[in-house]
C-alpha atoms as an extended CHARMM CRD file, in Angstrom:
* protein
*
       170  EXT
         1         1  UNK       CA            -50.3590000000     -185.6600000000       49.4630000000  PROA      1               0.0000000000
         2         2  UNK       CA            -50.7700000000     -185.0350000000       52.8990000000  PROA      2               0.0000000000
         3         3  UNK       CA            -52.4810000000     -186.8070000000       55.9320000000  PROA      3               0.0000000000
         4         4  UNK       CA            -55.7460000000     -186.6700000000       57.7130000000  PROA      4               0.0000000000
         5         5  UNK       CA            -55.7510000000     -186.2510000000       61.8000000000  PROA      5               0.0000000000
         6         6  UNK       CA            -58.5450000000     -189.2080000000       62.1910000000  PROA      6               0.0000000000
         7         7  UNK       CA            -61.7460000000     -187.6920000000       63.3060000000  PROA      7               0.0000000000
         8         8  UNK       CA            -65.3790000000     -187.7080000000       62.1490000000  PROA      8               0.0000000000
         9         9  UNK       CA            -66.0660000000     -185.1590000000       59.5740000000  PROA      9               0.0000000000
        10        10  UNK       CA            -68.0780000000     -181.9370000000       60.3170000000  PROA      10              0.0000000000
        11        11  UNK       CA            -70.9500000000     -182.1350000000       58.8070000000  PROA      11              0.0000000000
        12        12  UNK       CA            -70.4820000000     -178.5810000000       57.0190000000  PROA      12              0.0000000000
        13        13  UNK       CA            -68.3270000000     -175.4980000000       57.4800000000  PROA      13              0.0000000000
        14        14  UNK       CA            -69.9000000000     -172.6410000000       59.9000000000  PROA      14              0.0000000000
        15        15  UNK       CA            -72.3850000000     -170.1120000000       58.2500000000  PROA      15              0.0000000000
        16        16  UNK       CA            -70.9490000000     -167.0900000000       57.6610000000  PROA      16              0.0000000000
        17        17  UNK       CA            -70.7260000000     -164.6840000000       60.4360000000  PROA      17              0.0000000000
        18        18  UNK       CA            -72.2830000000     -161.7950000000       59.5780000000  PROA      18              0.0000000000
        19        19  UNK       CA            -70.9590000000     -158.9930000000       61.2890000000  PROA      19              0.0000000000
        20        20  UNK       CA            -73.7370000000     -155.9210000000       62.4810000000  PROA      20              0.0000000000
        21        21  UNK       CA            -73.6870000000     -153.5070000000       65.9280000000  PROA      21              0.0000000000
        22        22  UNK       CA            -71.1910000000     -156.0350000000       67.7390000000  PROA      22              0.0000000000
        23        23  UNK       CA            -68.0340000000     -155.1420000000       68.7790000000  PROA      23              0.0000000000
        24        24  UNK       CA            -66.4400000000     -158.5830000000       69.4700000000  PROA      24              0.0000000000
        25        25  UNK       CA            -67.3100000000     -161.7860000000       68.2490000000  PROA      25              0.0000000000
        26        26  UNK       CA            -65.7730000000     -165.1520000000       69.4500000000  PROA      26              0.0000000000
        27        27  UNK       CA            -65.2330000000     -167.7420000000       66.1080000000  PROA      27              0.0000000000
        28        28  UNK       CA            -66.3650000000     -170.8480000000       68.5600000000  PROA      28              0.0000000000
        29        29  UNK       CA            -69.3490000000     -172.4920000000       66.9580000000  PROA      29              0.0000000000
        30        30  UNK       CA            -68.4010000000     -169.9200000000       64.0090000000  PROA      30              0.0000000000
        31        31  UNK       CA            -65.0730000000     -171.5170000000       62.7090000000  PROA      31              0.0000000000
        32        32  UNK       CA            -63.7900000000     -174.9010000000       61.7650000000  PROA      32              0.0000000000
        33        33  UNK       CA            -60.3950000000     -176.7050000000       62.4430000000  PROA      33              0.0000000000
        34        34  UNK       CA            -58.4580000000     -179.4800000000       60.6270000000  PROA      34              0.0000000000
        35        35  UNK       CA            -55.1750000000     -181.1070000000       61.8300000000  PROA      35              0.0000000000
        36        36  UNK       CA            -52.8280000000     -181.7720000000       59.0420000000  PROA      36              0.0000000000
        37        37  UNK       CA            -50.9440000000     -184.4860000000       60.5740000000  PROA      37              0.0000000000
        38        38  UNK       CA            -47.7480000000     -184.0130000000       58.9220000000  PROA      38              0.0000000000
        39        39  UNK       CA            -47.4680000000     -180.2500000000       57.7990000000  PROA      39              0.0000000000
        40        40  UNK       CA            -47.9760000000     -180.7190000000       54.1710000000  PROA      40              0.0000000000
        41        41  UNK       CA            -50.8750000000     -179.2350000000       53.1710000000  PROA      41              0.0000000000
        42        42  UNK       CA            -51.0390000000     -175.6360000000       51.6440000000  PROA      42              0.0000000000
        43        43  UNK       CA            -53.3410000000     -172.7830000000       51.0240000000  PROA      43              0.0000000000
        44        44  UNK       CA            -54.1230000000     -173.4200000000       47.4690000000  PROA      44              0.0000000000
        45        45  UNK       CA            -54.6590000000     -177.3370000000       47.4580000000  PROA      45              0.0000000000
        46        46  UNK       CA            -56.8650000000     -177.1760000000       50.7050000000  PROA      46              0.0000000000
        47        47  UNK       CA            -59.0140000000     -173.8260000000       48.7750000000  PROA      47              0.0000000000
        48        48  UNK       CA            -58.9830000000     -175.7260000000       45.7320000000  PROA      48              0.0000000000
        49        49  UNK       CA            -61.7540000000     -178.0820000000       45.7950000000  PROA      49              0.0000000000
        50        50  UNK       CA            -59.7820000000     -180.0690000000       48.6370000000  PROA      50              0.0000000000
        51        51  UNK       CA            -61.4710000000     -178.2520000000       51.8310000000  PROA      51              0.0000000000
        52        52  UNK       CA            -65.0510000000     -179.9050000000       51.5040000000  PROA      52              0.0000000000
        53        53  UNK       CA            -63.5720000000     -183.1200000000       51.6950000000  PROA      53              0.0000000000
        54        54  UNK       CA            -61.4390000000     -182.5050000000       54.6840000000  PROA      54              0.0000000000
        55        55  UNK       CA            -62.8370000000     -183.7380000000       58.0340000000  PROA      55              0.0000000000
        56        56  UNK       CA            -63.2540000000     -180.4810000000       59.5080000000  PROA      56              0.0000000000
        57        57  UNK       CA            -65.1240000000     -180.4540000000       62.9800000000  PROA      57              0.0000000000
        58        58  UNK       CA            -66.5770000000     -177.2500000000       64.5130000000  PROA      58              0.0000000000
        59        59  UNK       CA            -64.0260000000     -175.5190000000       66.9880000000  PROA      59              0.0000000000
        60        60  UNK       CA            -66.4250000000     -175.5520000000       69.9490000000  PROA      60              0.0000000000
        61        61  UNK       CA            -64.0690000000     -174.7360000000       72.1500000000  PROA      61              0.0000000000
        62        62  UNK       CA            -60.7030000000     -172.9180000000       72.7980000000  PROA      62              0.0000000000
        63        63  UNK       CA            -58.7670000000     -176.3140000000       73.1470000000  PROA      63              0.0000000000
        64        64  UNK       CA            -57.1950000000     -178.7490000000       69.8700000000  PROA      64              0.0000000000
        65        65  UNK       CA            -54.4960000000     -181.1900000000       69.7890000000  PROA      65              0.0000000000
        66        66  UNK       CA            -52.2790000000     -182.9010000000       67.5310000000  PROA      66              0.0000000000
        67        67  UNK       CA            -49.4370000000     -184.8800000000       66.7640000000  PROA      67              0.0000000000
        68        68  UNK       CA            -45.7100000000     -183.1300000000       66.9780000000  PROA      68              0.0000000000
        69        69  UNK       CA            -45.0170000000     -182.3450000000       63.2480000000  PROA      69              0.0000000000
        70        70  UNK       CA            -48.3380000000     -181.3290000000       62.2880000000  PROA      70              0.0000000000
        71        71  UNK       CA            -50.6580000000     -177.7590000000       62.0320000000  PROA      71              0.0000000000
        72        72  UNK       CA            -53.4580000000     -176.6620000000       62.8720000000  PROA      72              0.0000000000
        73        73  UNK       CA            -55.7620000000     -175.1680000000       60.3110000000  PROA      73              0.0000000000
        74        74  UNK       CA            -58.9700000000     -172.8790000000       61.4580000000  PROA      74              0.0000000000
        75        75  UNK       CA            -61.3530000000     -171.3980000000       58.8490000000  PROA      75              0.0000000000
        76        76  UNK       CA            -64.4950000000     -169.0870000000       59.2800000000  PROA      76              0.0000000000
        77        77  UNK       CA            -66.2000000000     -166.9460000000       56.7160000000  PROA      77              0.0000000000
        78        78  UNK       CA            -66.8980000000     -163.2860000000       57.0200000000  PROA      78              0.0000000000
        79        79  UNK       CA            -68.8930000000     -160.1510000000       55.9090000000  PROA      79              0.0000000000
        80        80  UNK       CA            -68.0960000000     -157.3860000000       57.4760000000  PROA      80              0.0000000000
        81        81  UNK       CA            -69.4820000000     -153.4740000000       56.6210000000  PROA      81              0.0000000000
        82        82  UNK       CA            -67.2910000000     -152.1630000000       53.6580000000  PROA      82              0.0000000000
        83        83  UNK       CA            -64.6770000000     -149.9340000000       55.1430000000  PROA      83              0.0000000000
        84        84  UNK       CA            -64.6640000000     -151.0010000000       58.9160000000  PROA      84              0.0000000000
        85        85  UNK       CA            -61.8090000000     -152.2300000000       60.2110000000  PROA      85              0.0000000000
        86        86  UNK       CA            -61.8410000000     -155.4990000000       61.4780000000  PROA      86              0.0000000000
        87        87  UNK       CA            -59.1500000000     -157.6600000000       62.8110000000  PROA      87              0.0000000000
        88        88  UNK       CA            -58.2780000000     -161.5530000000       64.2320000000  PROA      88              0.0000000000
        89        89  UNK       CA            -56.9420000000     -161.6410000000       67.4790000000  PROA      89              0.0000000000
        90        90  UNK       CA            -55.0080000000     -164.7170000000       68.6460000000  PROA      90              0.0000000000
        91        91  UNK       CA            -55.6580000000     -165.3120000000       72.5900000000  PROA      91              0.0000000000
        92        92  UNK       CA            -52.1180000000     -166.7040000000       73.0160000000  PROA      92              0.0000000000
        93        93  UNK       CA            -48.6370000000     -165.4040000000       71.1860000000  PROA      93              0.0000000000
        94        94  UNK       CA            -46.8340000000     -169.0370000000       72.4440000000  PROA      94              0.0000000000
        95        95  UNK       CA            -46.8280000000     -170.3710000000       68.6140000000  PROA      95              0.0000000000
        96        96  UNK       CA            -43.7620000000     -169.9790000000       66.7140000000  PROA      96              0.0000000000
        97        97  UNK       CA            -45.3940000000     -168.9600000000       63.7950000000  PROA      97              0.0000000000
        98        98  UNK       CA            -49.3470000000     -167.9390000000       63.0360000000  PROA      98              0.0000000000
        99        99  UNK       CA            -50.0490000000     -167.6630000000       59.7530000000  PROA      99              0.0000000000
       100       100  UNK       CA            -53.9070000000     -165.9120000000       58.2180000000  PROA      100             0.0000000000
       101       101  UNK       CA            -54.2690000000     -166.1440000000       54.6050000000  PROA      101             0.0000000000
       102       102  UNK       CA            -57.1840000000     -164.7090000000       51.9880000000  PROA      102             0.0000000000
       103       103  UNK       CA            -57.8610000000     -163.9490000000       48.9100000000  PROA      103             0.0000000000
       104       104  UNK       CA            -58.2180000000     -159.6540000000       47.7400000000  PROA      104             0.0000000000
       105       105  UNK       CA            -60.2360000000     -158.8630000000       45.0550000000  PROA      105             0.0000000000
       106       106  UNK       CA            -58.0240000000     -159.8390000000       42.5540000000  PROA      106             0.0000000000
       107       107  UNK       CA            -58.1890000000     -163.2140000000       44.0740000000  PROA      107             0.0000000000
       108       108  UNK       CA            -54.3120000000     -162.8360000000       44.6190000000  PROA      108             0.0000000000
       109       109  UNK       CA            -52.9360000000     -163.9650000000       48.0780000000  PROA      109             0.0000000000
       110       110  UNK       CA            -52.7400000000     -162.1850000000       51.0620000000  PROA      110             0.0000000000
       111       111  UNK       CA            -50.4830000000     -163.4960000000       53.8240000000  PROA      111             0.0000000000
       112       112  UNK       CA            -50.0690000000     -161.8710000000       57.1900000000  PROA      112             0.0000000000
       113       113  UNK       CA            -47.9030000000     -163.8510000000       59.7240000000  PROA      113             0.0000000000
       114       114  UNK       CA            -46.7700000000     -163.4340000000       63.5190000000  PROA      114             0.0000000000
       115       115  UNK       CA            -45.8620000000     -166.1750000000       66.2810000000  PROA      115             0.0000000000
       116       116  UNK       CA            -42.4920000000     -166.6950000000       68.4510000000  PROA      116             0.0000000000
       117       117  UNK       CA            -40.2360000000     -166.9230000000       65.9290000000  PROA      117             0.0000000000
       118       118  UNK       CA            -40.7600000000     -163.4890000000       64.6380000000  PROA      118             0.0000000000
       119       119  UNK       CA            -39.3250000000     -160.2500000000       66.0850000000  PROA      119             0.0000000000
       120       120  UNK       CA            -43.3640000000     -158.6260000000       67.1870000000  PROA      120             0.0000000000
       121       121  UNK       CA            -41.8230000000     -155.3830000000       64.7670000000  PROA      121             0.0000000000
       122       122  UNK       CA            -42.4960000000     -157.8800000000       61.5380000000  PROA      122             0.0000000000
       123       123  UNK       CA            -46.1780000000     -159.2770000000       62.8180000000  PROA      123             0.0000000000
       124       124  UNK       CA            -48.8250000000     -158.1130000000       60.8810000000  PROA      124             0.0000000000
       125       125  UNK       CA            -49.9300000000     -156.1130000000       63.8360000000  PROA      125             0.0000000000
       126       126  UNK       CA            -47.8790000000     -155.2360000000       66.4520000000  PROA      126             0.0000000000
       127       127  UNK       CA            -49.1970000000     -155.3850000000       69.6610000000  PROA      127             0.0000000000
       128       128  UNK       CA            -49.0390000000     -158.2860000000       72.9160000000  PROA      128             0.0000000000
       129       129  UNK       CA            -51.2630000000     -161.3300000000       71.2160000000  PROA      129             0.0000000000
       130       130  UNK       CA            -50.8040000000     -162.3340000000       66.9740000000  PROA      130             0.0000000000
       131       131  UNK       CA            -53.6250000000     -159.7570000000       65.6660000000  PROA      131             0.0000000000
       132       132  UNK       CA            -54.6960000000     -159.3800000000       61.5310000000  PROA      132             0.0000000000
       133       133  UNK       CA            -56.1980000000     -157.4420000000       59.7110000000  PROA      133             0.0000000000
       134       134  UNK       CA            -59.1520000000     -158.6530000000       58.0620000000  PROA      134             0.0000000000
       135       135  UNK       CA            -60.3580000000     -156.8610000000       54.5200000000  PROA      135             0.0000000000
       136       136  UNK       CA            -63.0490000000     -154.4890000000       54.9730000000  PROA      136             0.0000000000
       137       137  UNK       CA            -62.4740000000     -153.2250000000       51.2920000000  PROA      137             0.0000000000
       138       138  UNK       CA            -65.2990000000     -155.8570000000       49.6660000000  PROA      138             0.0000000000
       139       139  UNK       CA            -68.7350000000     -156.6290000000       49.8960000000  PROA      139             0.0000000000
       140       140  UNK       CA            -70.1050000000     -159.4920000000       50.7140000000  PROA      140             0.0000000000
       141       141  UNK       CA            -68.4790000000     -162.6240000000       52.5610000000  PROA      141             0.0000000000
       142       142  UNK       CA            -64.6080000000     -163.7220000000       52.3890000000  PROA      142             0.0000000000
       143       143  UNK       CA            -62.8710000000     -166.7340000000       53.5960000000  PROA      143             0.0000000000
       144       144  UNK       CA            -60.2250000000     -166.9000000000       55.5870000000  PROA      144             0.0000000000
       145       145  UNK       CA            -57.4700000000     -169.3940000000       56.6760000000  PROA      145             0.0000000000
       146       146  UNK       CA            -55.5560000000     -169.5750000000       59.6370000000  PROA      146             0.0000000000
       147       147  UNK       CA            -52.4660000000     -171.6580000000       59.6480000000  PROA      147             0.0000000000
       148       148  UNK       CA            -50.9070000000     -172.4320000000       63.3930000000  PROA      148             0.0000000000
       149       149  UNK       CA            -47.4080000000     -174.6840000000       63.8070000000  PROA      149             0.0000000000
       150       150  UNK       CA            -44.5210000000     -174.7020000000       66.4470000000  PROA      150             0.0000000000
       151       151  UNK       CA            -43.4930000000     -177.0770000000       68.4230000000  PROA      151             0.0000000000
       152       152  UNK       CA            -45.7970000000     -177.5240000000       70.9000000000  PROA      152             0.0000000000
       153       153  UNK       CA            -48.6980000000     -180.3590000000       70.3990000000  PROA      153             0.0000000000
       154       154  UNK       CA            -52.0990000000     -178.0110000000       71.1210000000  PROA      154             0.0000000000
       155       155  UNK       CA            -53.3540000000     -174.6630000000       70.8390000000  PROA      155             0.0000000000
       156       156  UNK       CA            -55.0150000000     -173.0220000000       73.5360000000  PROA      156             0.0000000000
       157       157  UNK       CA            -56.7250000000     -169.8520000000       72.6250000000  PROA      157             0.0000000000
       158       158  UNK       CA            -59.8830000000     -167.9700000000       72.2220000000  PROA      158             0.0000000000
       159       159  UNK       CA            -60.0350000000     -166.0350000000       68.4720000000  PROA      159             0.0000000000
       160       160  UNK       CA            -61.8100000000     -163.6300000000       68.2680000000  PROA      160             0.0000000000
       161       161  UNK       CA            -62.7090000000     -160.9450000000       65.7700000000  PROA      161             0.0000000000
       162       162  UNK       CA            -62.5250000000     -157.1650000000       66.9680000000  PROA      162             0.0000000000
       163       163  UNK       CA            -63.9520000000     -153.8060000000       65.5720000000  PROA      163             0.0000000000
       164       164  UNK       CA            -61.0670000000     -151.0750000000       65.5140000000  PROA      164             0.0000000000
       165       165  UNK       CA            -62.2660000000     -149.1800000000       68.3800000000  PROA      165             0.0000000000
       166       166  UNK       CA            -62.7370000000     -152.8550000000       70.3800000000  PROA      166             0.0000000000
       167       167  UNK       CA            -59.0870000000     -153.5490000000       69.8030000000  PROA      167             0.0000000000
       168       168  UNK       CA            -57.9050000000     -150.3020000000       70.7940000000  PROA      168             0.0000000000
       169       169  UNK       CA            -59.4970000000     -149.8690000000       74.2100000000  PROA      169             0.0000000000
       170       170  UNK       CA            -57.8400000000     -152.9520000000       75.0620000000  PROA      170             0.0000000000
């Protein structure tokens, strides 16, 4: 189905970050990556049942690489106070296209895309780095799946989550 960047296997995804008086937290040591060597891989087959199995390591630091032809996929797991606003900010806008998916409460799909080969008017949020909204409509924890491809062979960048006000004052 699709292949496996060879790598030892993370022993288990992050904790959930639980969000409280912050108003920035960095996802190293609180998200996961997995290189899909050749791009296959979706949403759905990696959420269904598929993710455990996949050798994700810890994103420890800013820094992965990976074969040309294949994507990068980072996960973390978040609660954050019902009705804050919350978003995922991409340290680096080089990546022709930056993909976050999760599921609403209806456990429908929720895409939000931006990355080089977008006009910035059609990113999720406009602004100078990929930023997306994160859902501050539920209680409790949700996951979330960010999908990176382009051309080049290794993303450099810091994510980070920021409160509202956080990403505002910037």
């Amino acid at each position: 189905v699709f292949a496996v960047h060879a790598q030892a296997p993370a022993s288990a995804l992050p904790p959930t970050i639980m969000i409280a008086d912050q108003d920035r937290v960095g996802l190293n040591r609180r998200s996961a990556y997995w290189v899909d060597t050749n791009g296959l891989a979706g949403t759905q087959a990696i959420e269904d049942g598929t993710a455990a199995s996949l050798p994700w390591r810890l994103r420890a630091r800013d820094q992965q690489s990976w074969k040309q032809g294949g994507v990068l996929w980072v996960t973390f797991e978040v609660a954050i106070p019902r009705n804050q606003r919350w978003y995922l900010e991409v340290g680096t806008s080089g990546h022709e296209q930056v993909q976050l998916f999760h599921r609403d409460a209806q456990s429908s799909w929720v895409t939000q895309q931006a990355g080089a080969a977008l006009p910035v008017s059609h990113w999720a949020v406009q602004g100078r780095l990929p930023t997306f909204r994160l859902d501050g409509t539920r209680t409790g924890p949700v996951r979330y799946w960010l999908r990176v491809e382009g051309e080049r062979d290794e993303f450099i960048a810091p994510l980070r989550l920021l409160r509202e006000d956080a990403l505002r004052s910037q």
